[in-house]
Structure formats: structure tokens, C-alpha cells
N, C-alpha and C positions, 0 to 999 in steps of 0.2 A: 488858237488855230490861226493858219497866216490869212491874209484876204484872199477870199472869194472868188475873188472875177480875175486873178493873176492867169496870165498866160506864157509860157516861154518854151523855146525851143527846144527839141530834144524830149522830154519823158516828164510826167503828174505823178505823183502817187498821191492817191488820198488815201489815210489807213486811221487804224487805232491799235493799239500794241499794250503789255502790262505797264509801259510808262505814260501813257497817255490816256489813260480811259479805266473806268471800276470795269470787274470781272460781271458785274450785273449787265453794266451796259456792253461788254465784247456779246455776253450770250443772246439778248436781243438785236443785234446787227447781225448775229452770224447768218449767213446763207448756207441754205445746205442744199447736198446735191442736183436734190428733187427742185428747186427753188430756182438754182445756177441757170440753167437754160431760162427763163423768163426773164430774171435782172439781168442779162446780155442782150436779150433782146429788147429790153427796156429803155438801155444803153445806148444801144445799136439806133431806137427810134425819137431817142433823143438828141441825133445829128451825132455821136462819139462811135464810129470806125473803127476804130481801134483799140483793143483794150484785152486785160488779163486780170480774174480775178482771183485771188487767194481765201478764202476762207474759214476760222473755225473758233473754237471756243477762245484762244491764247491769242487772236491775230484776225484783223481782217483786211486786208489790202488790194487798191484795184488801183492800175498801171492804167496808163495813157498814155494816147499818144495825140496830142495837142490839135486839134481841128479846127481853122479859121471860122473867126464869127457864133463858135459854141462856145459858152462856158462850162467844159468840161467840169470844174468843180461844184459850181451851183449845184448843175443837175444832176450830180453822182449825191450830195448832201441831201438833194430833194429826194431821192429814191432809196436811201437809207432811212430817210425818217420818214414814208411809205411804209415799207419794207417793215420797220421794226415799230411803228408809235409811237415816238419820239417825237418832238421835236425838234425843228431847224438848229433852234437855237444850242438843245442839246447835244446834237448830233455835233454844230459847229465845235462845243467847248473840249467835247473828248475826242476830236481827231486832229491829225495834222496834215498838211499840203506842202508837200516836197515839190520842186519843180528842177530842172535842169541837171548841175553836174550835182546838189544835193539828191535830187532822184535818183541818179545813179549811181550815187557812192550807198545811199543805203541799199538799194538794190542787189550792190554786191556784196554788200554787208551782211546780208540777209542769205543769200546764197553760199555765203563763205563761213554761217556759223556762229557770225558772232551778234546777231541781234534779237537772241530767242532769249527764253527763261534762264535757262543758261547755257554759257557759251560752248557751243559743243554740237549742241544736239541737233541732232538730221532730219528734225521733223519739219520747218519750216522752210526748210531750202528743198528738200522733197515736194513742198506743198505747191512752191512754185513750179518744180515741172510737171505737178499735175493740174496747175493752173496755166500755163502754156501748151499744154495737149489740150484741152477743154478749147482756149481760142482757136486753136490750130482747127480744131474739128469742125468752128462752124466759120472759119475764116477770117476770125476777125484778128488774128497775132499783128499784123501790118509789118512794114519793115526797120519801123523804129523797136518794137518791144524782140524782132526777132533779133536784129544788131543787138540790142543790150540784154538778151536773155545770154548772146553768145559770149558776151564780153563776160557776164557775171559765171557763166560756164570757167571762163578761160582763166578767170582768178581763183576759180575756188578750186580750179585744180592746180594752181600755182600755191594755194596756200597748206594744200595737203600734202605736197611736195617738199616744201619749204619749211613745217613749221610742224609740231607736235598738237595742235587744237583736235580733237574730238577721238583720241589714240588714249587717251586714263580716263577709266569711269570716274564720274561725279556721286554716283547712288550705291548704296548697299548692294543692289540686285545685281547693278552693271558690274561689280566690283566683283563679285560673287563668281559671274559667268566668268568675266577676266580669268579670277587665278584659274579656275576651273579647265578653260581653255591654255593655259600655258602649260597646266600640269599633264592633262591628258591629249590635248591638239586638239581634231576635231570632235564636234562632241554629237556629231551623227552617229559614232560608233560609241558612245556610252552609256550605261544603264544607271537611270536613279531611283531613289528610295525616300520617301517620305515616311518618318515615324510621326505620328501625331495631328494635333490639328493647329488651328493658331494664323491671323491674319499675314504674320510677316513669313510664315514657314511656303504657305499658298501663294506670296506672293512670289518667293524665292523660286517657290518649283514652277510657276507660269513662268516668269524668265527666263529657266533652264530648258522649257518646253519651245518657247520662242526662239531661241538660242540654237533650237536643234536637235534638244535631246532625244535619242532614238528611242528608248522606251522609259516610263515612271511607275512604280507603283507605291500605290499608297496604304498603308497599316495602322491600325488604332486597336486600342481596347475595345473601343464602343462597336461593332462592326458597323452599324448605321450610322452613326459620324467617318465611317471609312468613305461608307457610298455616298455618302453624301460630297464628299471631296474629289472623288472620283468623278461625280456626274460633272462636280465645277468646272475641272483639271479635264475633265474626257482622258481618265488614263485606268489602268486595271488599278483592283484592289486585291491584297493581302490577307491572309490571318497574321496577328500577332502573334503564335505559335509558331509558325514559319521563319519570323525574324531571322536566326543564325542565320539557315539556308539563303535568304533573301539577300542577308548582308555582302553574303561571299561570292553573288552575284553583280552588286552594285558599286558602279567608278566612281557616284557622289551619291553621299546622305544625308540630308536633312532631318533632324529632330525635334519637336517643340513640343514637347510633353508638359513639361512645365509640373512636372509630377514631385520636385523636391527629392528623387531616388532617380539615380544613375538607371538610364533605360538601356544604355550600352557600358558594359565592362570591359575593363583591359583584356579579359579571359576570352570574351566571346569575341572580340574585336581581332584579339593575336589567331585564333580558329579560323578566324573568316580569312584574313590576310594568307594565313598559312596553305588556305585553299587555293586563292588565288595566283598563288604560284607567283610574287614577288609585285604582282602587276596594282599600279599604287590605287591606294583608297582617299578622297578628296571629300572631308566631312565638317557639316557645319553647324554645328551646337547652338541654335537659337533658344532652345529652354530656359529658363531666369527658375533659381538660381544657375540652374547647370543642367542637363540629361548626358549628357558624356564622362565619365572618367576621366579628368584631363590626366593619369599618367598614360594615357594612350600616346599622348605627345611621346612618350619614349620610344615605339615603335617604328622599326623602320617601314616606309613605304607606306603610314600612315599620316596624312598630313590635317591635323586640326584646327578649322577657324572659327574663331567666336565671334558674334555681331561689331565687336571692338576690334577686331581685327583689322574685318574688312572696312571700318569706316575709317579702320586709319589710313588704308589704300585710297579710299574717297578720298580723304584730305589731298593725300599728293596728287590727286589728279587737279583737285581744285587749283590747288597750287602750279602745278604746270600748265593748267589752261590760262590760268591769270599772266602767265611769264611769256606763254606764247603768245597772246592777245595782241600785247604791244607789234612784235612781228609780222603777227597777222593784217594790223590796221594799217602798217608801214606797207605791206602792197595793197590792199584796198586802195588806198589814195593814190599809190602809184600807175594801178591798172584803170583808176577809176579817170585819171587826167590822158590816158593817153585813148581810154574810149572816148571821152568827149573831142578829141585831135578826129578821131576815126568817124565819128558820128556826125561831124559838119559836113563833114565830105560830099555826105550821103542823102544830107537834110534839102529839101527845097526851100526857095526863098520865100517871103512870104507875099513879095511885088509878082511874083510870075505864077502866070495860070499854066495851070498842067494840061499839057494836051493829050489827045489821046494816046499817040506814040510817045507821048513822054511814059506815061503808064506802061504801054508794053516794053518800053526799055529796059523798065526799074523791074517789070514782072522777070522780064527774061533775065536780068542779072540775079534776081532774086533765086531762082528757080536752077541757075545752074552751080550757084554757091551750095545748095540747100540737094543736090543732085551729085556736086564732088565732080563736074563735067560728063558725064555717062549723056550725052544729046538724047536717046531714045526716053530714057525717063524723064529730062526735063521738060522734053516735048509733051510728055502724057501727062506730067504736072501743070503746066498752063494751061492744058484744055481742059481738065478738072477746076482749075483757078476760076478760068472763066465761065465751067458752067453754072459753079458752086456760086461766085457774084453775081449771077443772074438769076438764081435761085434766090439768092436776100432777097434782090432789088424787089422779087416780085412777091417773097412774103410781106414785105415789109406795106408795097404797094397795097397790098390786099387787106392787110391792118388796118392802113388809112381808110381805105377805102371804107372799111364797118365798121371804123369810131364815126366818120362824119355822117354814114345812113342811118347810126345810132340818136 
């Protein structure tokens, strides 16, 4: 971890991520919702103004914005090994302290996709604008995290522009909904079908359900292994006697019988198609050995994928994620040098005391950037600004006040 007491201009992060910290130690630092409001305000009454915190089991990171005469990092280390029963010392060895144009290049890094489990995924840059709504709420975003949240905005959609990162799935499931969606479009208008039971078949039909599908129903031998899948899924259940009819109703079907006998024939499969009046069928054989008839591949309009299929679709996604990366990192760096150009501008020094019209200056440019110019709402923004900072000062007062009568 870097030193401690470092200070510098411009933006902190202190975090822990899967390369810097065991998965044991992310789950005891996580903050969770119910939590968030107190370590802000813990924050808050430890002289730090500023700040944005992230969250969860894969990550946990809090932004700053640097306050003379505070050691923002101390007392963010002091309140995570609070917080979780740790140790300083522990807490020091699994995290790290970004400071300056490195806080903000990972900042955008972060936003842009590429510094999650893997590169692609929308969960961590999501996490940050529900970690900038959370400060925004109780005031504390300031103008430093709001300029770099903008910046890390304005890359990441320069890199989705630019670059093919997070467009090929990486996972079976994502892979899955993919073809799914190119074969049929939106998948609000299609019906699926689960045969059987089985971890990866439940897992496949949650993601189709996630994904949009308009309705699932689920079939077994066992009828209480049906409802039992149903209750999981929250989706209706079948008879197994029904099957045909079922089929010639459903745009994707899932299998996992795992029963060693073809659960679907090329007979009952050309019936069902045939009902369907040309309109194609998207089926996914997860069974070992097999529950499909693969000479269904011979049919038209019927398109078969086996778990090997779609991982072979994973693969090239992995592969294009990895080719666009480089791309992606080439504006990173480039957007990340010309915010730190944008971000001096804006910075006060650290020889001059702010006075109070300095503050209403900075309030009022803040407020009419953040307003698009429209003067009636900017106006209504500052006097919310100002009642909401008068509302800290006097919780915070009021804290003091019953730790020292304590």
C-alpha cells in the first residue's frame, strides 16, 4: 500500500479490488446499504467533505477529494478497520492509494469497463453512478468528484463509440441470450420452454428471464420438481404430456434431462415447427450425453446449440474483448491527460483561503453547468445547496455536541 499521510491535488482513491486483497477480506470491508449512510457520515465528521463511496463483494472504493490539514487516507483506513475488525495494519496491506492523474486514470478505467473481473462488465461502472447519486443525496459529491465523474462519463462513452469492449459475451449464459437475440430480436415477444431440471439449464432460463423473456414455462417428469423450479424461476409450470403442444408454442427451449433418451425427436420437433408456420425455433441441448436428436440440425428453421457451441461464441468474445482493450486503454490515457489540463483550472490553491464569495462563485458555476443554463432551476439548486449545507453543519454540530456530553 503507498504511504499514508500522501496528499495531492486533484482526486484519493483508497480501494481493494481481486488484485489487491483475498475475496475473505473484500466481504468484510464491504459496506452495505443499510451501513452507507453512517460511514459517510463518519467520513463527513472526520473533516473529509467530499467523497463517493463504491461498494460490494468484488470491490470496495471511496474517492476524495483531498482537504487541507486531513489525512484523508489515515482516517478512511481507520474506519474500514472499524467498520470490518481488522486491523490497520491489515487493512494497510490489502488496499491501495491512488492519488492524482493515477486516480483518475483508474477512475476512468473503472467507468470504461476495463478494471472489473472481466473486462466488459457493467457492474462496476454502474456501481459508480449509484455511488455518485448516494453523495449527490446528502451533498457531499463536491466539485472535484463531480468534474471527474463527468470526465469518466465522457470516456466511457467515447470508448463505446470507438471500440467493440463489452458488445460479445464472455459467459455461456450471455452467449446464449446473444444468439437468441439476433435470431429472434427482441425477446419481450418470445415464449420459452424449459424441459427438465439441472443447475446450468435454471441458470440459462434466469438469464432469458433477465434478458426479457415474455413468458417460461417449466416441464418435468417429476411434477414437484416442476414446482419446485417454478417457484425458483416465478414462472408457470407444464405437464410433460403436453410437451408437443408446448413445443409449437416456444421461440427457445432449454433441455436438461440428462435422461441418456432423446427427450425431443426429429418427428415431434418437424410437428411442432410445422405448426409454427415457418417462424424459427432457438434450442439449447444442455443434457450430457444429449436429450435432442441432433439430426434436428437438418431442419429448417430449427437452429440447435449445444453448451460447446456457445462457449465457442465465449471464446470470441474473450478474444475481442482482449483486442479491443488495448484501444480502449489508448483513450483512457488520452481523456485521462486532458482532464487533469481541465481539472487545474478548477482546482484552488492551496496558499489562498476561500472566501465566502469565492464559494458562491464556484456554487453558482457549478449549478448552472449541472442546470444546462435554464437560470429558474439553477436558482432553485443553490437554495436547496444552501439549505442542505446548513442542514450537515447542524447535524454534524449536534453529534459533537453528544459525543463530548457523553
Amino acid at each position: 500500500m503507498a504511504k499514508l499521510s500522501v496528499q495531492d491535488d486533484g482526486l484519493i482513491v483508497v480501494g481493494a479490488n481481486h488484485r489487491s486483497s483475498t475475496i475473505l477480506f473484500r466481504d468484510k470491508i464491504t459496506i452495505s446499504n443499510g451501513q452507507l449512510g453512517l460511514f459517510l457520515d463518519r467520513l463527513n465528521d472526520a473533516g473529509i467533505r467530499h467523497l463517493l463511496v463504491t461498494s460490494n463483494s468484488d470491490r470496495t472504493e471511496i474517492y476524495v477529494e483531498p482537504t487541507p490539514g486531513v489525512d484523508s487516507v489515515a482516517e478512511i483506513v481507520k474506519l474500514l478497520s472499524a467498520q470490518s475488525g481488522l486491523s490497520r495494519n491489515c487493512v494497510e496491506e490489502q488496499t491501495y492509494v491512488l492519488t492524482g492523474r493515477d486516480a483518475l486514470r483508474h477512475l476512468l478505467a473503472v467507468c470504461c469497463r476495463l478494471d472489473g473481473l472481466v473486462i466488459g462488465d457493467p457492474r462496476p461502472a454502474q456501481n459508480l453512478k449509484d455511488g455518485l447519486m448516494s453523495a449527490r443525496k446528502r451533498n457531499l459529491a463536491g466539485r472535484v468528484i463531480e468534474f471527474a465523474m463527468t470526465g469518466a462519463f465522457n470516456a466511457a462513452a467515447r470508448v463505446h463509440r470507438e471500440t467493440e469492449i463489452g458488445r460479445r459475451p464472455v459467459s455461456i449464459p450471455a452467449a446464449a441470450v446473444q444468439v437468441a437475440g439476433d435470431l429472434h430480436g427482441d425477446l419481450k415477444t418470445c415464449n420459452g420452454l424449459l424441459v427438465g431440471a439441472g443447475e446450468m439449464g435454471e441458470l440459462l432460463a434466469s438469464s432469458f428471464l433477465s434478458a426479457g423473456l415474455k413468458t417460461l414455462v417449466v416441464v418435468h417428469p417429476i411434477a414437484a420438481r416442476a414446482e419446485a423450479i417454478g417457484q425458483e424461476l416465478n414462472c408457470h409450470v407444464g405437464d410433460m404430456e403436453t410437451l408437443p403442444a408446448l413445443l409449437a408454442k416456444s421461440d427457445i427451449v432449454l433441455t436438461s434431462m440428462n435422461s441418456r433418451r432423446f427427450t425431443l425427436s426429429i418427428d415431434t420437433t418437424r410437428e411442432a415447427i410445422k405448426k409454427r408456420r415457418r417462424k424459427p425455433m432457438f434450442l439449447i441441448d444442455i443434457g450430457v450425453p444429449g436429450d435432442i436428436d441432433q439430426t434436428i440440425e437438418s431442419l429448417e428453421d430449427a437452429y440447435l446449440y449445444s453448451l460447446d457451441d456457445l462457449e465457442r461464441v465465449t471464446r470470441t468474445g474473450w478474444d475481442s474483448r482482449e483486442r479491443e482493450a488495448e484501444n480502449a486503454w489508448a483513450i483512457v490515457d488520452e481523456e485521462t491527460d486532458k482532464l487533469c489540463v481541465s481539472l487545474s483550472g478548477v482546482l484552488p490553491r492551496h496558499d489562498e483561503k476561500e472566501t465566502p464569495s469565492d464559494s458562491l462563485e464556484i456554487l453558482r458555476q457549478e449549478v448552472l453547468q449541472a442546470s444546462r443554463g435554464d437560470a429558474d432551476r439553477a436558482t432553485q439548486m443553490i437554495l436547496n445547496r444552501l439549505r442542505d449545507d446548513d442542514i450537515i453543519e447542524l447535524a454534524r454540530l449536534r453529534r459533537q455536541d453528544t459525543s463530548e456530553d457523553q
